[in-house]
N, C-alpha and C positions, 0 to 999 in steps of 0.2 A: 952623154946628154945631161942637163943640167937640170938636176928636181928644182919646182918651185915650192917654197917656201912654206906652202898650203899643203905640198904632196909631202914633203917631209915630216909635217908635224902629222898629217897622217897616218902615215907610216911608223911612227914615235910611238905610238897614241897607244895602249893595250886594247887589245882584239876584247870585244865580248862573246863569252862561250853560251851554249845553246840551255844551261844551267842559271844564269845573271838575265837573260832575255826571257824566261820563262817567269823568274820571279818578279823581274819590275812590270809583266803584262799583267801577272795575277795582283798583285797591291794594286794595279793601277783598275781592274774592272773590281774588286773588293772594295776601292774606297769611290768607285762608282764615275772615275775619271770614264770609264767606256759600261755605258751604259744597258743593261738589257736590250738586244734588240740593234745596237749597234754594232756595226764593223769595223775589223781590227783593218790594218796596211795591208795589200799582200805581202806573200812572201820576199817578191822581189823587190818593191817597193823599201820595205824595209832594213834588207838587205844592203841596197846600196846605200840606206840611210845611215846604216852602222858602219860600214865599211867592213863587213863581213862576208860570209858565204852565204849563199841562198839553201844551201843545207843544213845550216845552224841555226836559222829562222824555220824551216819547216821540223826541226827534230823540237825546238822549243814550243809551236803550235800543234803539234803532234801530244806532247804531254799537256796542254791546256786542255784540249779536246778529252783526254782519255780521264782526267779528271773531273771532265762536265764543266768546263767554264766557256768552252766555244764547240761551235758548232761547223765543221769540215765538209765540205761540197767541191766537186770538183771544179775547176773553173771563176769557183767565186773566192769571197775573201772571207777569209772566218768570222762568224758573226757571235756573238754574247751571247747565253742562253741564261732567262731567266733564272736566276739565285734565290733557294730559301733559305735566308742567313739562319743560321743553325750555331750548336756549337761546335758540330766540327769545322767551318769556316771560321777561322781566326781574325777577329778585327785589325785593322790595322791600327799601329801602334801611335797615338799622336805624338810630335816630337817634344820632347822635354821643352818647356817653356822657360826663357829667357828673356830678362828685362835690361838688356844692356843698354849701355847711355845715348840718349838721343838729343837730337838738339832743342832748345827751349818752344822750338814750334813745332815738333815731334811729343814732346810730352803734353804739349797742348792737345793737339791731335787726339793720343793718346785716353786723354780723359775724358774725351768726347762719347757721347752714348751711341754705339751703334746706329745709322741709317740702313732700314729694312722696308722701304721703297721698292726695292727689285725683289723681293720675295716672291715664289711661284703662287697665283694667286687661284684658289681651288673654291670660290666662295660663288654661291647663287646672283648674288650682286652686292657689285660693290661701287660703294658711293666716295670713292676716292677720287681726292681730286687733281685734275692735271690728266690723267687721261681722256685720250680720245679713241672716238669708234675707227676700226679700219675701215667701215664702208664707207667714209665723210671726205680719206684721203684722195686727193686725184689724181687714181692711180695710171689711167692713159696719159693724160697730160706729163702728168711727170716723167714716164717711162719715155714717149716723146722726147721731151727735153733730155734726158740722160743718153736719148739714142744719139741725136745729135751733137751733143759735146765729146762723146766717144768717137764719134765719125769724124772729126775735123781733126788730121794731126799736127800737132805743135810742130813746130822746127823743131825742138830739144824738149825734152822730159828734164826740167828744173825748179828749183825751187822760185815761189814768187812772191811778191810784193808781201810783207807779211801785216799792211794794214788789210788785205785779201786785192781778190778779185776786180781790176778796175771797172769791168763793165758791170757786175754786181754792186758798186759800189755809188755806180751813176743810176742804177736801176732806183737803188733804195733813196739817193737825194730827191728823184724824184716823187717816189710813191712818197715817201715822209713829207712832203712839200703838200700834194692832192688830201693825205689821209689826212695827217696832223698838221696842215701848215706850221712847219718845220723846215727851217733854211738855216741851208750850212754849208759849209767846199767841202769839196769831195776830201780830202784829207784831212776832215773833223771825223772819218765813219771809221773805223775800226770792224772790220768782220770778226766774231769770235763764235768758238767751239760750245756755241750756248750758254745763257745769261748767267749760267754758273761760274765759267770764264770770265764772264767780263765783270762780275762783283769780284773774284778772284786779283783781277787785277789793279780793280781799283781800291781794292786792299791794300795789295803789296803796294802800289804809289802815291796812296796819299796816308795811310796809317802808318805808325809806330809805336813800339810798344809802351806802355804808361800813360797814352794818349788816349783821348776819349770820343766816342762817334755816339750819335743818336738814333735810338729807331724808338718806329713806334711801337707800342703796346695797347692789344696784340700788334705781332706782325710775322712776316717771314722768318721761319727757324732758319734757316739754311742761311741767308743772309748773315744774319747773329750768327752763324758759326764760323763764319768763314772770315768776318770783322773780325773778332774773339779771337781769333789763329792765332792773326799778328801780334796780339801782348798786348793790343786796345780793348778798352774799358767801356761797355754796354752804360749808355744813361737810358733809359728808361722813362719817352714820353709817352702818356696818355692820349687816347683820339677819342672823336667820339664821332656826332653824325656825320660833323664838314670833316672827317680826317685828322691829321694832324692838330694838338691844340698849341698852335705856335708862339700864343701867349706863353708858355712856360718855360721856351727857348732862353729869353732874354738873358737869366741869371747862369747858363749853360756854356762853359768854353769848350768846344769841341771842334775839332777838325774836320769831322765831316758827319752828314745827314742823309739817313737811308729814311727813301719815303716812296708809298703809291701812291699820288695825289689825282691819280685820274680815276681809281677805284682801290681804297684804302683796302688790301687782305690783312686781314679776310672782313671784316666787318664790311666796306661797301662804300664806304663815305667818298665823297665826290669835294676834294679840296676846293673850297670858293677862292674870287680873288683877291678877297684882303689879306686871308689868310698866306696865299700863294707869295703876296707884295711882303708880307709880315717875314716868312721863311726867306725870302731873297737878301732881306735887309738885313738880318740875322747874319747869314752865312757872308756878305759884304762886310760889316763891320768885324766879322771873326776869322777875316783872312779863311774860310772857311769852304769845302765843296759840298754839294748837293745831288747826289746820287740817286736820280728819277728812275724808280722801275716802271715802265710803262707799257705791263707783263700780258695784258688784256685789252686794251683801248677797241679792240676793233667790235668788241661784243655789248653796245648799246642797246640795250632795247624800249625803254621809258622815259630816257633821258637826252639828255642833246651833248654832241660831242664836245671836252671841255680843252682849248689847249696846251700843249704840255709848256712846264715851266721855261723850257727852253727858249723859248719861241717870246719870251715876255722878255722887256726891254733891258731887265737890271739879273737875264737870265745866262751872264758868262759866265759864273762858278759852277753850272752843271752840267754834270756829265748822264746823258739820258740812253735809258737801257731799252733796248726792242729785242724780239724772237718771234722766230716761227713756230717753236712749241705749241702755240694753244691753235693759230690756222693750221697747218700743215701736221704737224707731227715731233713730240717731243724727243721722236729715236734719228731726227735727223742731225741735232746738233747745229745747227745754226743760230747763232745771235747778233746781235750788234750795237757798237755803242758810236753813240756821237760826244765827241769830246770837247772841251775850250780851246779855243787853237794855241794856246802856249803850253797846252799839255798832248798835243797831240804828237811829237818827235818820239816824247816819251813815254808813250802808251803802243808804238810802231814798236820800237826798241823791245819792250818788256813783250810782245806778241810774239816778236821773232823768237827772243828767250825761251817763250816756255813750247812753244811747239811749231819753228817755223812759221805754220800757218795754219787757216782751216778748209780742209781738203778743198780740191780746187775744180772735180767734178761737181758736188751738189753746188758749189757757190755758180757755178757756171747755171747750171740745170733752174735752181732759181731765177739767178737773173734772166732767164730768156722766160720764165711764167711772167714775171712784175713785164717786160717788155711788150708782151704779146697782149696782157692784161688778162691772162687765164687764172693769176694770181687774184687780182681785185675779183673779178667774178667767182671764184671758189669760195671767198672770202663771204660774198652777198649771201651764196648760198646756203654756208654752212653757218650764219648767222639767221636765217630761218629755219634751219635744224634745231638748232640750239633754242631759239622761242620757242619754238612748240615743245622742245623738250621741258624746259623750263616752265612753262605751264601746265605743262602734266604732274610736274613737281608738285605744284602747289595745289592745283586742283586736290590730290591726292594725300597732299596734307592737310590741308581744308578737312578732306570728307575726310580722313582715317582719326586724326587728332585734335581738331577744330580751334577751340580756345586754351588748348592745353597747351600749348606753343605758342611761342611767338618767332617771326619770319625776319632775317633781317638781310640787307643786300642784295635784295635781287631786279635790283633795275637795270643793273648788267651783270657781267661777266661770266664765267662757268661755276659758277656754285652760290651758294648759300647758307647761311647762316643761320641754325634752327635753333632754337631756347628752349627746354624743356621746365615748363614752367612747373611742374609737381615735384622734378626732383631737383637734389643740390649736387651739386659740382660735385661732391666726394664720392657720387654713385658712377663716375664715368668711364671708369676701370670696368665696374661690375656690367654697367648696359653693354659696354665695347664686347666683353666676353661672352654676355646673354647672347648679345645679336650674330654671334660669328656663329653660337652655337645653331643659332635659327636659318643658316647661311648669308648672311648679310653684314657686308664691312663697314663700319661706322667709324668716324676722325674724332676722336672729342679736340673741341679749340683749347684746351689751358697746355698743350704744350708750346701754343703761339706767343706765351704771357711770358715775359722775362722773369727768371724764377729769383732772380736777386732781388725782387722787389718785396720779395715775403708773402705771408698770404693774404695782404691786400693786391697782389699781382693780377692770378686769376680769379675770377667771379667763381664764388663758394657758395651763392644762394642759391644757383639754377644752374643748371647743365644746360652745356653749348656744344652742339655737334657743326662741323663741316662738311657740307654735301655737295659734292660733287657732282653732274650729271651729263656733264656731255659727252661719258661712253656707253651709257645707256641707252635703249628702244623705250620707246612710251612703255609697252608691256612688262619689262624690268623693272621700269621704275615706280609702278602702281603695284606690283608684287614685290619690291622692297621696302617702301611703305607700308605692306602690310604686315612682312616680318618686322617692321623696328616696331612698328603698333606693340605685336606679339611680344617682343624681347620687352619695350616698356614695362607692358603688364609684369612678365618676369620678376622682372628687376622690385616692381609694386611690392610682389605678393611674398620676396624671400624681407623686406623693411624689418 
């Protein structure tokens, strides 16, 4: 009989002895890969994983056990038993650090400062923004939706369309049409892996390196880093109430323009439309694109809805960015861009590139919410969640701080922008640390400030925090208020 291929390298492959299996389980619950409390394979489970015996797995969990790393029950699978690192438990050894050569967008990479975003977060409350509450999600509807797209089977399990999901993609023509009157073909929409993705991409296709793009200041860090990758050069406009101050483009050659003109972040500003006419005619004369995040639109509460640039008459050079992130949930990974239709081949193409597609259950499981309109009505609802929370904000800053602040941006979106009118900018290190100490997370805004611009960049007179609220209870948020009150004084009393 004839081995395959698979069975002979198998068979090839050196056996591991129940000595090599004992020591990669112990480094691996030492550097905490399996964690107290957790459980290891069973034996047999593992066994066939190694292509071993099941008696060389149980001789190896036998001396785990007998040294007190797990915990042996008949029946069950060995579990972890709490570790007091001591010195007789040996660290594990980290590997020798090496800086071998990377390519010019690896060393960019590289230089970049740590994103610590996903950090486990152990804080009383924290006013970080971009999160949402889990009780706002809907989670019957959704699970609905996900029962049904599971239950329908495909002729073939294949790869698809990788501008996404066609019936997702007619869901969103429409909804963009009702929400944003927004009209476009269905092969302007691009589905992507979230809006991180889709700046991603319109990096790689319309930058190069030497070349220069605009953002505003402040604005999105993430954006700037992800422009910045390619070997493009940050210009550095100012905004102020109306957002962008487009006036200053004129003398500006740049390939392309990151902007939020439907609510400037973090500041708030609501681009008018001269200004809007001003950036258009910019980016026409400069053979130029226009990269609309329009990261929040659906969170108005003061104001009247403004439409996006797209949608205006001299609006072909832009390419406009949506997500579920801030309705639904930013662990879902859903985004989407609308493109110019001579760049739409080539935004298909560059989709397929980087990851086929974006999975093709939740794209389904969405489009039947936006169909059924359980999307819009979640959307209503968690838009009066959000006012009231939002108004407990303020309420709470009123009473806690009064005239010692000043409040900017909050006629939409999920946050706000606080001013700490007693102290300067150089204290924002010291209050971030006070306030953690008091349990409560605090953003100062000058990491938003383009730091190339020196220290006329970020505002040095007064401290600027970023406040997030919409994963907060009214009761969080009036007891975080009270600690950043507490950390102020702090921060006052060490002067």
């Amino acid at each position: 009989m004839v081995q395959s291929e698979k069975q002979v390298a198998t068979d090839r492959a050196p056996k591991m002895g129940a000595r090599r299996i004992y020591e990669a389980l112990k480094d691996q619950i030492l550097s905490r890969v399996y964690e107290a409390g957790s459980q290891l394979p069973s034996s047999r489970s593992l066994a066939n994983e190694l292509h071993v015996s099941r008696t060389t797995v149980t001789v190896a969990y036998e001396q785990l056990a007998a040294e007190g790393f797990v915990e042996l029950r008949q029946g069950a699978r060995p579990r972890v038993i709490t570790l007091h690192m001591g010195p007789h438990l040996r660290d594990i050894k980290a590997p020798r650090e090496t800086r071998g050569p990377l390519s010019a967008y690896g060393e960019r990479l590289r230089a970049l400062s740590p994103w610590l975003d996903y950090l486990t977060n152990t804080l009383t409350v924290d006013f970080r923004y971009g999160d949402l509450a889990p009780s706002d999600f809907p989670a019957l509807a959704w699970k609905r939706a996900i029962n049904s797209v599971i239950t329908r089977r495909p002729v073939r399990l294949a790869y698809e369309d990788p501008r996404g999901s066609r019936r997702l993609r007619q869901a969103l023509q429409g909804y963009l049409w009702r929400a944003r009157t927004l009209q476009c073909n269905l092969e302007q929409i691009i589905v992507v892996t979230g809006s991180q993705q889709g700046l991603d991409l319109c990096a790689r296709i319309v930058l190069d390196a030497g070349r220069a793009f605009v953002m505003e200041n402040p604005g999105y860090r993430m954006a700037r880093q992800i422009f910045s990758s390619t070997g493009a050069t940050a210009v550095a406009v100012a905004v102020d109430a109306d957002g962008l101050k487009t006036e200053d483009l004129a003398q500006i050659d740049a390939r392309m323009a990151y902007v939020t003109p439907s609510h400037q972040f973090p500041l708030g500003g609501v681009m008018p439309i001269s200004r809007r006419q001003q950036l258009l005619d910019w980016a026409r004369d400069h053979d130029a694109y226009v990269v609309e995040d329009d990261y929040d639109s659906e969170y108005r509460y003061d104001i009247s809805p403004v439409p996006p640039l797209q949608s205006l008459e001299d609006g072909r050079n832009v390419i406009y960015l949506g997500t579920v992130s801030k309705t639904l949930s930013p662990m879902l990974r859903i985004g989407y861009l609308v493109v110019p239709q001579q760049l739409q081949e080539v935004f298909a193409t560059a989709k397929q590139l980087v990851d086929r597609h974006t999975p093709m259950t939740e794209q389904e499981a969405l489009a039947s919410l936006i169909e059924s309109g359980a999307y819009e009505s979640h959307v209503r609802r968690v838009r009066r969640l959000h006012r009231e929370r939002r108004e407990t904000l303020l309420s709470a800053l009123e009473y806690a701080l009064g005239e010692r602040i000043t409040i900017e941006g909050a006629d939409a979106g999920l946050h706000v922008v606080v001013w700490l009118n007693e102290l300067p900018g150089s204290l924002e290190t010291a209050l971030i640390e006070a306030a953690r100490q008091h349990g409560v997370g605090l953003y100062g805004i000058s990491p938003l400030y383009d730091s190339a611009t020196g220290p006329t960049g970020a505002p040095r007179e007064r401290l600027g925090l970023v406040m997030g609220y919409s994963a907060l209870t009214p009761r969080q948020i009036e007891r975080g208020v009270q600690l950043l009150a507490a950390a102020i004084d702090t921060v006052k009393g060490t002067r």
